[in-house]
PDB file of N, CA, C and O in Angstrom:
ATOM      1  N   UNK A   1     -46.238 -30.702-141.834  1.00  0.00           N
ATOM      2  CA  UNK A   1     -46.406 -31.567-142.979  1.00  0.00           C
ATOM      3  C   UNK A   1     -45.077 -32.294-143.244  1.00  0.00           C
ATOM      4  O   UNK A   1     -43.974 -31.823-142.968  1.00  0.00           O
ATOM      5  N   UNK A   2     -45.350 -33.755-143.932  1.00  0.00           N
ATOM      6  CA  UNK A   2     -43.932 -34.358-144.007  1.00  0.00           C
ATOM      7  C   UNK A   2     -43.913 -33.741-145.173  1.00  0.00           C
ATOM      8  O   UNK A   2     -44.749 -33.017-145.713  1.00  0.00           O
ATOM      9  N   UNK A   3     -42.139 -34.362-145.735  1.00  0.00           N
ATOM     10  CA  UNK A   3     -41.617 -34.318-146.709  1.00  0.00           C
ATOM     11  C   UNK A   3     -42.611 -34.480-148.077  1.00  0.00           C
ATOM     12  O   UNK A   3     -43.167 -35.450-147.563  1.00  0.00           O
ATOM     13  N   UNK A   4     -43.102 -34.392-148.997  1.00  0.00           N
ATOM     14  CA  UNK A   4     -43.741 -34.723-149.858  1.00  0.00           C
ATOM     15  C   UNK A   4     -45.254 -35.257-149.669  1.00  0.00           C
ATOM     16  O   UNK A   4     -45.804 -36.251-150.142  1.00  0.00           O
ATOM     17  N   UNK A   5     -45.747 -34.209-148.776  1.00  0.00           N
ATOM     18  CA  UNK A   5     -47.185 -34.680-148.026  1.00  0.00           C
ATOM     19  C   UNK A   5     -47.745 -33.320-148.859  1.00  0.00           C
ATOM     20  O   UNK A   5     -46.999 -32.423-149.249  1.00  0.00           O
ATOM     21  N   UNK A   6     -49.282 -33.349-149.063  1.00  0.00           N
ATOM     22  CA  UNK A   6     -50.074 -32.467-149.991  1.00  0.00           C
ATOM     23  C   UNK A   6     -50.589 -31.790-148.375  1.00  0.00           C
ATOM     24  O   UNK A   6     -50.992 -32.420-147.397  1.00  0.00           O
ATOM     25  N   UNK A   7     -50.427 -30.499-148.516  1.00  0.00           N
ATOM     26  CA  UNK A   7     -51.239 -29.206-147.366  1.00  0.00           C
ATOM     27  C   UNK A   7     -52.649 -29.477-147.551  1.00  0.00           C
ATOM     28  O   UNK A   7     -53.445 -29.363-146.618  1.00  0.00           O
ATOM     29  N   UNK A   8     -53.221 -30.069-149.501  1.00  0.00           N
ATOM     30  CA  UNK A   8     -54.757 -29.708-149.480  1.00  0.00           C
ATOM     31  C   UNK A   8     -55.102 -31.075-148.424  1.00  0.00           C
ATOM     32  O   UNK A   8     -56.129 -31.014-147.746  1.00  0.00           O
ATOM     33  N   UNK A   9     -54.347 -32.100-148.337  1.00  0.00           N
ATOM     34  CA  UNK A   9     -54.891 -33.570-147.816  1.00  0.00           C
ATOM     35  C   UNK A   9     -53.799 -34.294-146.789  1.00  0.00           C
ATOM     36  O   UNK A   9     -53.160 -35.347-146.774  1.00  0.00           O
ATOM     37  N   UNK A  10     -53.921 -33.369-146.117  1.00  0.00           N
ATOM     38  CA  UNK A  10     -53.410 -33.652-144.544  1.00  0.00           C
ATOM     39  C   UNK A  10     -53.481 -35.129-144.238  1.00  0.00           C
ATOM     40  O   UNK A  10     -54.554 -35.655-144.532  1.00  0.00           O
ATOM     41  N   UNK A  11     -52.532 -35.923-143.693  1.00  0.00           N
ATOM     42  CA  UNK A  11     -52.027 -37.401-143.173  1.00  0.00           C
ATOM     43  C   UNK A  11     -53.583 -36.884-142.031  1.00  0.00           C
ATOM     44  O   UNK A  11     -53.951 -35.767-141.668  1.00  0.00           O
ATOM     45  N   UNK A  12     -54.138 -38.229-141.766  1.00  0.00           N
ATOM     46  CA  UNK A  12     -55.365 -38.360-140.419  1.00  0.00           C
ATOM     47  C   UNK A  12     -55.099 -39.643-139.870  1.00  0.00           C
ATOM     48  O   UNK A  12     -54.687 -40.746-140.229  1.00  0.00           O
ATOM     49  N   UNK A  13     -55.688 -38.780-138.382  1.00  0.00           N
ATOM     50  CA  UNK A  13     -55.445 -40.393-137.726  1.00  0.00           C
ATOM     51  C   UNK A  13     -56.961 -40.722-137.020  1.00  0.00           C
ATOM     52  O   UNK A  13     -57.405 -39.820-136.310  1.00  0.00           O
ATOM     53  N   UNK A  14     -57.555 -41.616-137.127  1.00  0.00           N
ATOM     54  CA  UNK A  14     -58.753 -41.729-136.457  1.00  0.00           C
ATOM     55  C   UNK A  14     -58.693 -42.593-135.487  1.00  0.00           C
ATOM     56  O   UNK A  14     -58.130 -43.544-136.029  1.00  0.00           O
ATOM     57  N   UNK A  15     -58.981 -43.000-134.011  1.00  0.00           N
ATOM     58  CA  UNK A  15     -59.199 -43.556-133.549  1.00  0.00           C
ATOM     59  C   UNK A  15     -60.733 -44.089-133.007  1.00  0.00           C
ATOM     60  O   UNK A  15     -61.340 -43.117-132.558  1.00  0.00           O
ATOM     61  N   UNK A  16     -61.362 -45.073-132.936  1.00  0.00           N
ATOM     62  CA  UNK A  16     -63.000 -45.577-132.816  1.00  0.00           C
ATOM     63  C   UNK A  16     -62.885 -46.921-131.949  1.00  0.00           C
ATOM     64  O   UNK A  16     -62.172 -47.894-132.192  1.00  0.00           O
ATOM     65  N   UNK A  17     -63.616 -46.761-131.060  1.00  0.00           N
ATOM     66  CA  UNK A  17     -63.903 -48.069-130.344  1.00  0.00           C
ATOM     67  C   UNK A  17     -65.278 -49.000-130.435  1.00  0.00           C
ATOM     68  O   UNK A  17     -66.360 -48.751-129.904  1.00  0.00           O
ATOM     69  N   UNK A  18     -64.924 -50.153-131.267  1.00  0.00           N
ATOM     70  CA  UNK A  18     -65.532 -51.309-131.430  1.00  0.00           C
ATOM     71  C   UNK A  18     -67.040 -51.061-130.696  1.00  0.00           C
ATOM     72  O   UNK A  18     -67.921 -50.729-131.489  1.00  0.00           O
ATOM     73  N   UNK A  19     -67.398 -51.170-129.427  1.00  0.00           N
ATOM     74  CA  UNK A  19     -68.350 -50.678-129.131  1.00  0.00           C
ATOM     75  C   UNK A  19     -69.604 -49.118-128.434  1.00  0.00           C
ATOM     76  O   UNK A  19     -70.491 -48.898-127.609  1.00  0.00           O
ATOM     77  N   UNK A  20     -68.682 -48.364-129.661  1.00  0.00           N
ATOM     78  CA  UNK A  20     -69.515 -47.173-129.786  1.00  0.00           C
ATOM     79  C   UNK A  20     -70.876 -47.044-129.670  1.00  0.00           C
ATOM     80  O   UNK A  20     -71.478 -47.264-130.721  1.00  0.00           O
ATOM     81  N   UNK A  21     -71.604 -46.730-128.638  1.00  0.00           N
ATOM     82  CA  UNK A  21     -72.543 -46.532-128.863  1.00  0.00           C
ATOM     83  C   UNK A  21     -73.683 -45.188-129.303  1.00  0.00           C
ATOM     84  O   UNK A  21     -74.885 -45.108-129.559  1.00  0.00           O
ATOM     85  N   UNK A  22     -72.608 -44.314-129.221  1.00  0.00           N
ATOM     86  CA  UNK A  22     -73.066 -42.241-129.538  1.00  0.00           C
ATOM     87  C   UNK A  22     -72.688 -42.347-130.983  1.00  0.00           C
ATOM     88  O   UNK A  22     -73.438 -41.909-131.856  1.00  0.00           O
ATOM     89  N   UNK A  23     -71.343 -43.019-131.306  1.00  0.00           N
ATOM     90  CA  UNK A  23     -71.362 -42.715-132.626  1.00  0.00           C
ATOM     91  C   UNK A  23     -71.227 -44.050-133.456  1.00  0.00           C
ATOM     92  O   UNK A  23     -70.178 -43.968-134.095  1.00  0.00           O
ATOM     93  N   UNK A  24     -71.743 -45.018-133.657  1.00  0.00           N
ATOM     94  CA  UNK A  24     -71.609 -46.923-133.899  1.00  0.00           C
ATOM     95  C   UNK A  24     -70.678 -46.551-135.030  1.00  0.00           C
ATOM     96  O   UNK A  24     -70.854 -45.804-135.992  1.00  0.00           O
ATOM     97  N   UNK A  25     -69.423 -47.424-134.575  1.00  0.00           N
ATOM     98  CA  UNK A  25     -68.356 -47.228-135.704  1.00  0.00           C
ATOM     99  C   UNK A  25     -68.554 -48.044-137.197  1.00  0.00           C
ATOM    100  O   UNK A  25     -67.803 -48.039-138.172  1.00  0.00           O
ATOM    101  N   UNK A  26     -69.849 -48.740-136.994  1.00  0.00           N
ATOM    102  CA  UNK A  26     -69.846 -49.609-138.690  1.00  0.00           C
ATOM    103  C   UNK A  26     -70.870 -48.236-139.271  1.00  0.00           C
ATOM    104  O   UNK A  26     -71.081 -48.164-140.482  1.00  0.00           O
ATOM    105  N   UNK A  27     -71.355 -47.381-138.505  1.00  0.00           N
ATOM    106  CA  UNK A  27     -71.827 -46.077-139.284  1.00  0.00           C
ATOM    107  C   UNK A  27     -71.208 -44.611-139.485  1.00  0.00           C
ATOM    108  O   UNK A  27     -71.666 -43.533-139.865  1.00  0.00           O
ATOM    109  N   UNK A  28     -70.149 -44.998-139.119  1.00  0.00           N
ATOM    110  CA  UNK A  28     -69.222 -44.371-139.054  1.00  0.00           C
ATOM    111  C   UNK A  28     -67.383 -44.317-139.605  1.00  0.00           C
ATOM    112  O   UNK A  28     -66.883 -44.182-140.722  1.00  0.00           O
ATOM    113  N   UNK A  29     -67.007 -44.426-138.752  1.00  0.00           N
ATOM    114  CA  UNK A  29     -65.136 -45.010-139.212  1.00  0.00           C
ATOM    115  C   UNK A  29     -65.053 -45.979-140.271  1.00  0.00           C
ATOM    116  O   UNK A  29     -64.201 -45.782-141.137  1.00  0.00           O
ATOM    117  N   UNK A  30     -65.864 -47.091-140.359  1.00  0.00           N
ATOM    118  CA  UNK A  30     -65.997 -47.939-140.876  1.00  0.00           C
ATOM    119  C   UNK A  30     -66.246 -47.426-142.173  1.00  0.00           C
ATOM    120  O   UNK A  30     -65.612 -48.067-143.011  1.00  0.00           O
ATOM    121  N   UNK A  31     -66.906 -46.541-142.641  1.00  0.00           N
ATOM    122  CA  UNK A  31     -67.523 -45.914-143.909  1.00  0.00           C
ATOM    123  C   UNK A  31     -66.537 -45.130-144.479  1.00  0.00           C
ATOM    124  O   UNK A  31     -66.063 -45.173-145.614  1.00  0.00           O
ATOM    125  N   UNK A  32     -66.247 -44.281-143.377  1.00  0.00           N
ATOM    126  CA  UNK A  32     -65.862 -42.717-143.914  1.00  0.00           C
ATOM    127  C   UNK A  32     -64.000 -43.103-143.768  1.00  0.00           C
ATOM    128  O   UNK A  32     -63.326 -42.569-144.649  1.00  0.00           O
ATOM    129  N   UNK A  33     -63.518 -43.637-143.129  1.00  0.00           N
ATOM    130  CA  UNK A  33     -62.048 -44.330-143.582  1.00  0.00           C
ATOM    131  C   UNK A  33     -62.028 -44.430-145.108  1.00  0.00           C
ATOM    132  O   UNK A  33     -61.669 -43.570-145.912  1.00  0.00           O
ATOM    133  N   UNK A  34     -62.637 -46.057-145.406  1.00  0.00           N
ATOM    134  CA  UNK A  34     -61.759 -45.808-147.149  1.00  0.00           C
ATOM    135  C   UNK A  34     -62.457 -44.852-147.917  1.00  0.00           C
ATOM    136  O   UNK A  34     -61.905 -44.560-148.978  1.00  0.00           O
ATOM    137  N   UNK A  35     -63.531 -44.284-147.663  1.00  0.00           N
ATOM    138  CA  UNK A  35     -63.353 -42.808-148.859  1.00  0.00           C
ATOM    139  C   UNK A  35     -62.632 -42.478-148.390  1.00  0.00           C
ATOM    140  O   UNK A  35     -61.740 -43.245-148.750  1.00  0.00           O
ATOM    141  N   UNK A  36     -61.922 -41.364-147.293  1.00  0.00           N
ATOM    142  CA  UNK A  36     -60.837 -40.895-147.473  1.00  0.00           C
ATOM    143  C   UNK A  36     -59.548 -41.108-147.873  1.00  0.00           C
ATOM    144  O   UNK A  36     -58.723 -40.210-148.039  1.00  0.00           O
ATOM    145  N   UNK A  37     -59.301 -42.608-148.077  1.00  0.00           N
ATOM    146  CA  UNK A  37     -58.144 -43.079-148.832  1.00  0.00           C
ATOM    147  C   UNK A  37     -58.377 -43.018-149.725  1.00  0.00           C
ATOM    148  O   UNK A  37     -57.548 -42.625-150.546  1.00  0.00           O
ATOM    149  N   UNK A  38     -59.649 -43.376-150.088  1.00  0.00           N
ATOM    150  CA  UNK A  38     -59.934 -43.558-151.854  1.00  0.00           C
ATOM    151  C   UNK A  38     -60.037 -41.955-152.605  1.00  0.00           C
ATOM    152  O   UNK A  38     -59.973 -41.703-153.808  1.00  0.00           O
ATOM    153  N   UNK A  39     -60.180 -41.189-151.687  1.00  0.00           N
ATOM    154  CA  UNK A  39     -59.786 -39.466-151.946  1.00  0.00           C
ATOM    155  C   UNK A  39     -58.367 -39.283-152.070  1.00  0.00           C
ATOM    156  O   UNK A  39     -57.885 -38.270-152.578  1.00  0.00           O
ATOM    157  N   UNK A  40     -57.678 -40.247-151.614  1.00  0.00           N
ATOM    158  CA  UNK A  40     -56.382 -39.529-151.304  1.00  0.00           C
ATOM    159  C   UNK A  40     -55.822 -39.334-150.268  1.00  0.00           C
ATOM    160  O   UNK A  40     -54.749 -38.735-150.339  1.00  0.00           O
ATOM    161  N   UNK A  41     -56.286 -39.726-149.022  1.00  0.00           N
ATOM    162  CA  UNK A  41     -55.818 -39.169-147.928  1.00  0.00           C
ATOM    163  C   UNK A  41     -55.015 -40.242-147.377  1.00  0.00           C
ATOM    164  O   UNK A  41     -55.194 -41.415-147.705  1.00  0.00           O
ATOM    165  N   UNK A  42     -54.109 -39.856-146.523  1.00  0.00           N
ATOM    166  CA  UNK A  42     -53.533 -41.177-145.911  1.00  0.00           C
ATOM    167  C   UNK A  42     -53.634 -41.149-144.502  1.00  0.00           C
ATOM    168  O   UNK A  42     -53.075 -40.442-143.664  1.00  0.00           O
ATOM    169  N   UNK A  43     -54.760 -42.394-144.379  1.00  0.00           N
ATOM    170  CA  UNK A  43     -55.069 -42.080-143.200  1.00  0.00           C
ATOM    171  C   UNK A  43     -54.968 -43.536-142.025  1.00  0.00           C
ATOM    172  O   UNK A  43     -55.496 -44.640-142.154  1.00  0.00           O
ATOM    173  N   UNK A  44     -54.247 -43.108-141.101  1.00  0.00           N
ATOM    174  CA  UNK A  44     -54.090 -44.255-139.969  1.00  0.00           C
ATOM    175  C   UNK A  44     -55.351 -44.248-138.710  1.00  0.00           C
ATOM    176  O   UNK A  44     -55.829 -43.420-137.935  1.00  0.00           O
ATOM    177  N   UNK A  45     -55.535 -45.621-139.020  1.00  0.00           N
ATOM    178  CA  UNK A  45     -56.938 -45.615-138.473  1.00  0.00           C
ATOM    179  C   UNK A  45     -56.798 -46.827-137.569  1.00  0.00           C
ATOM    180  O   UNK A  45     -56.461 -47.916-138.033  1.00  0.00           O
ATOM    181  N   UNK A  46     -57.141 -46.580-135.847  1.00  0.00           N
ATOM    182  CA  UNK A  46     -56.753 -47.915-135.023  1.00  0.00           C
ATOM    183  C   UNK A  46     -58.483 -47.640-134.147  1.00  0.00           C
ATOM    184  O   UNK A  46     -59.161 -46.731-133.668  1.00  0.00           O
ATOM    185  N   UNK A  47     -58.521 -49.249-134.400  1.00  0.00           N
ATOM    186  CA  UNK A  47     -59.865 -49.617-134.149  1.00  0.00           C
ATOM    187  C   UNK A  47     -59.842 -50.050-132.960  1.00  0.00           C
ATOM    188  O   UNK A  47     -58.775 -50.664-132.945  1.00  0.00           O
ATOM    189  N   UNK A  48     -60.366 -50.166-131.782  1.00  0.00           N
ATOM    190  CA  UNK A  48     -60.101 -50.451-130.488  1.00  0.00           C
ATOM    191  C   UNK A  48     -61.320 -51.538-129.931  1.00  0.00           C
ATOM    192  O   UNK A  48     -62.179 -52.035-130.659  1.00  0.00           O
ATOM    193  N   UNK A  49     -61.185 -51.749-128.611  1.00  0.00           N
ATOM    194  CA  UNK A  49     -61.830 -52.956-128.086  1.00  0.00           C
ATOM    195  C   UNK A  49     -62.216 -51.701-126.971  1.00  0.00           C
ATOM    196  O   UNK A  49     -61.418 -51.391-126.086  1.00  0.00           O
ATOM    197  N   UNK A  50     -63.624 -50.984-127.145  1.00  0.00           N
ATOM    198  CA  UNK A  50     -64.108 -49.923-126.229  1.00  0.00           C
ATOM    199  C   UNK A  50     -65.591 -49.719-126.656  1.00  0.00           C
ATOM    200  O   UNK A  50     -66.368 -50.354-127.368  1.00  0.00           O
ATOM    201  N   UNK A  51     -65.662 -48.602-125.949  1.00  0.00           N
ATOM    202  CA  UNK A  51     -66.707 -47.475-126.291  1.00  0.00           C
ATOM    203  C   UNK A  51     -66.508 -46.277-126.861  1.00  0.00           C
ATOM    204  O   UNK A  51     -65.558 -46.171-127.637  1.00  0.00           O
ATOM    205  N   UNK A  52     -67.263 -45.261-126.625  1.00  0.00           N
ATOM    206  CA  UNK A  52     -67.526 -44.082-126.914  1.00  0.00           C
ATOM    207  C   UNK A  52     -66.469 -43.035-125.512  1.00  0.00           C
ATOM    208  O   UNK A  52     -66.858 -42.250-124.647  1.00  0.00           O
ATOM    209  N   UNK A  53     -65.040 -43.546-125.889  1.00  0.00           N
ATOM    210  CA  UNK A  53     -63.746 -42.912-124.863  1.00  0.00           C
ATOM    211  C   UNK A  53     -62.368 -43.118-125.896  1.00  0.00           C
ATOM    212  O   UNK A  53     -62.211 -43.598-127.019  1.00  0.00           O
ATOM    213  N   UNK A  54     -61.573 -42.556-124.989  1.00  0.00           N
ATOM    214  CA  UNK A  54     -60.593 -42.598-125.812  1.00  0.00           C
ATOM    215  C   UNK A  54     -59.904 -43.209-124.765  1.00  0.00           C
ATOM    216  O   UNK A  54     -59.870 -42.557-123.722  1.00  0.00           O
ATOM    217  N   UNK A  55     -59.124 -44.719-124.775  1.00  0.00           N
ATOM    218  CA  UNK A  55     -57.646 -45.531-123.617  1.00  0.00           C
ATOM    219  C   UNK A  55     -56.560 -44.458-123.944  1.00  0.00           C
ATOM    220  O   UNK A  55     -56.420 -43.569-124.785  1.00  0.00           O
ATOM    221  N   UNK A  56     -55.922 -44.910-122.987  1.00  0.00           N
ATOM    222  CA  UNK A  56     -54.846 -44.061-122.373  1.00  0.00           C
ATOM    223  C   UNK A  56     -53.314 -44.344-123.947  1.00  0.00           C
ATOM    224  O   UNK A  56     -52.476 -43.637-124.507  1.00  0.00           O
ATOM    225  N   UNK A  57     -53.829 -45.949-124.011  1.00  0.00           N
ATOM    226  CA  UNK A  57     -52.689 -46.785-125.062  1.00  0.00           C
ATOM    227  C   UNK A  57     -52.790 -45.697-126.238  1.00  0.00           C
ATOM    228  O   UNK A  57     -51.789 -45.068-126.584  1.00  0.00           O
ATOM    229  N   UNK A  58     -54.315 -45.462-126.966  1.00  0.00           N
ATOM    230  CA  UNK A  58     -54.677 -45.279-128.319  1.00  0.00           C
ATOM    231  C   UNK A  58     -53.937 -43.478-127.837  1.00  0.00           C
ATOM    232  O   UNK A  58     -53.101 -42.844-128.481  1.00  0.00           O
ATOM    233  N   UNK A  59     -54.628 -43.068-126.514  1.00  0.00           N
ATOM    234  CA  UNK A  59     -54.238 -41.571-126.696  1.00  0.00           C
ATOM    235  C   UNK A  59     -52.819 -41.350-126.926  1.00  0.00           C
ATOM    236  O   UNK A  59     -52.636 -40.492-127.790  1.00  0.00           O
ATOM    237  N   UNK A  60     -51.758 -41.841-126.437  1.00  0.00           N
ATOM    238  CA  UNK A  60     -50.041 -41.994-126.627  1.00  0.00           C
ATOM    239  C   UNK A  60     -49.947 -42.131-127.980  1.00  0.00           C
ATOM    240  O   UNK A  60     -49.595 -41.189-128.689  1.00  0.00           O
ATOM    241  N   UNK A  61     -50.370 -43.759-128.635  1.00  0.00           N
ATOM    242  CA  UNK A  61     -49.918 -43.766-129.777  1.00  0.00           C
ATOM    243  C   UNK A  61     -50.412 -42.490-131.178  1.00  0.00           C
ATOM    244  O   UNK A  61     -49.792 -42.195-132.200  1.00  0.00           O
ATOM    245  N   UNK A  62     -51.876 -41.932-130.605  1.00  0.00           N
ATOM    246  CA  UNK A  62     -52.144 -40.403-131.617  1.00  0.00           C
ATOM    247  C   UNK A  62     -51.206 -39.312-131.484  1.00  0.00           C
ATOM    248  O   UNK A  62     -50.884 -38.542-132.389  1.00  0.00           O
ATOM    249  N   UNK A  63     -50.655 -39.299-129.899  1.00  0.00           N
ATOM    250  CA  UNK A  63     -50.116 -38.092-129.460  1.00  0.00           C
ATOM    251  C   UNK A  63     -48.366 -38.067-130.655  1.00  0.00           C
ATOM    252  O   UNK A  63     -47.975 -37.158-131.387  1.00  0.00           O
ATOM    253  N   UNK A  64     -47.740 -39.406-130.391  1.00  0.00           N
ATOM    254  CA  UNK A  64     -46.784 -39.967-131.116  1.00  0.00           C
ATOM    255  C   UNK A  64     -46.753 -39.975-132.656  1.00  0.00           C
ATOM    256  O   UNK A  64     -45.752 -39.926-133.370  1.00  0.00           O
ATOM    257  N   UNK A  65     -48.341 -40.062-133.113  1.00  0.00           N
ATOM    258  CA  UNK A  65     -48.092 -39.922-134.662  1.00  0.00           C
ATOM    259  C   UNK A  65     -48.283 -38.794-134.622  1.00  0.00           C
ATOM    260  O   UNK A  65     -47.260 -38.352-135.145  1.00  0.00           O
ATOM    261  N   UNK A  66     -49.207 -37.524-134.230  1.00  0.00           N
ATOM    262  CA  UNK A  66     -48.954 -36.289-134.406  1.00  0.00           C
ATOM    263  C   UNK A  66     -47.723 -35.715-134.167  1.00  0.00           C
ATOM    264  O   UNK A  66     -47.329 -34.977-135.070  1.00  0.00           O
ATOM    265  N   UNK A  67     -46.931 -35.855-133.113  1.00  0.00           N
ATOM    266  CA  UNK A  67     -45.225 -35.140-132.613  1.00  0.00           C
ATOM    267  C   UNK A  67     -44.723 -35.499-133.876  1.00  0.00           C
ATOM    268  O   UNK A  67     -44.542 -34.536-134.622  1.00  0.00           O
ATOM    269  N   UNK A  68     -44.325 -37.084-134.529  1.00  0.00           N
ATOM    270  CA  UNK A  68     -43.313 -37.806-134.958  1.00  0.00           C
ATOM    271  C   UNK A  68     -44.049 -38.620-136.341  1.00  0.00           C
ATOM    272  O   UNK A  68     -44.181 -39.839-136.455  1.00  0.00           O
ATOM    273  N   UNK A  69     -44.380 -37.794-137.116  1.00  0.00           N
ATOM    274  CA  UNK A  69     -45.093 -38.223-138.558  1.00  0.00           C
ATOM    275  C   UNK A  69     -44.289 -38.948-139.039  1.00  0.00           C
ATOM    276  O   UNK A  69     -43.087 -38.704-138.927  1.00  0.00           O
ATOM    277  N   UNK A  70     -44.843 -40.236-139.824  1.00  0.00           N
ATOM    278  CA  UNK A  70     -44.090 -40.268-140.672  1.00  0.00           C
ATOM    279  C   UNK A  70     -43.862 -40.134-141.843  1.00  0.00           C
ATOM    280  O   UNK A  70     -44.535 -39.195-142.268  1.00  0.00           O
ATOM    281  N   UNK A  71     -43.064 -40.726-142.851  1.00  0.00           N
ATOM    282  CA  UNK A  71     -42.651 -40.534-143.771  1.00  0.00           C
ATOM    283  C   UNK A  71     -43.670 -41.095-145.004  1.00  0.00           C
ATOM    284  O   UNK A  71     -43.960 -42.289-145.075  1.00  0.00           O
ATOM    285  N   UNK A  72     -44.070 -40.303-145.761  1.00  0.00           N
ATOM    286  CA  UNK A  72     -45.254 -41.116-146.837  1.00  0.00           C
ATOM    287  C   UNK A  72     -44.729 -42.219-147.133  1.00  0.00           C
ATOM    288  O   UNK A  72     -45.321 -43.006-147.872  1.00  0.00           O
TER     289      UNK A  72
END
């Protein structure tokens, strides 16, 4: 946890690709993102030009905000 981050509401990072088809991200990410801000959460959310996978780019930059959080 960072510096002045709440344990009950953990920093999230979501990643979703534009053309999801298992999980369609306008029924999904698209929704459930700003409630969780609007809960409180602070959450980084990168929307991609894909499917239902995770790119190699999006997996680095999650791996990077999990190692190297930042600062609220």
């Amino acid at each position: 946890m960072t510096k002045g981050s709440d344990a009950r509401k953990p920093p999230i990072f979501v990643a979703h690709g534009d053309r999801d088809r298992i999980l369609p991200i306008q029924q999904t990410s698209r929704l459930l993102v700003p409630e969780l801000q609007k809960d409180g959460y602070r959450v980084t959310f990168k929307e991609f030009s894909g499917g239902h996978g995770i790119q190699p780019a999006i997996l680095r930059e999650g791996l990077e905000w999990f190692l190297h959080p930042a600062a609220p």
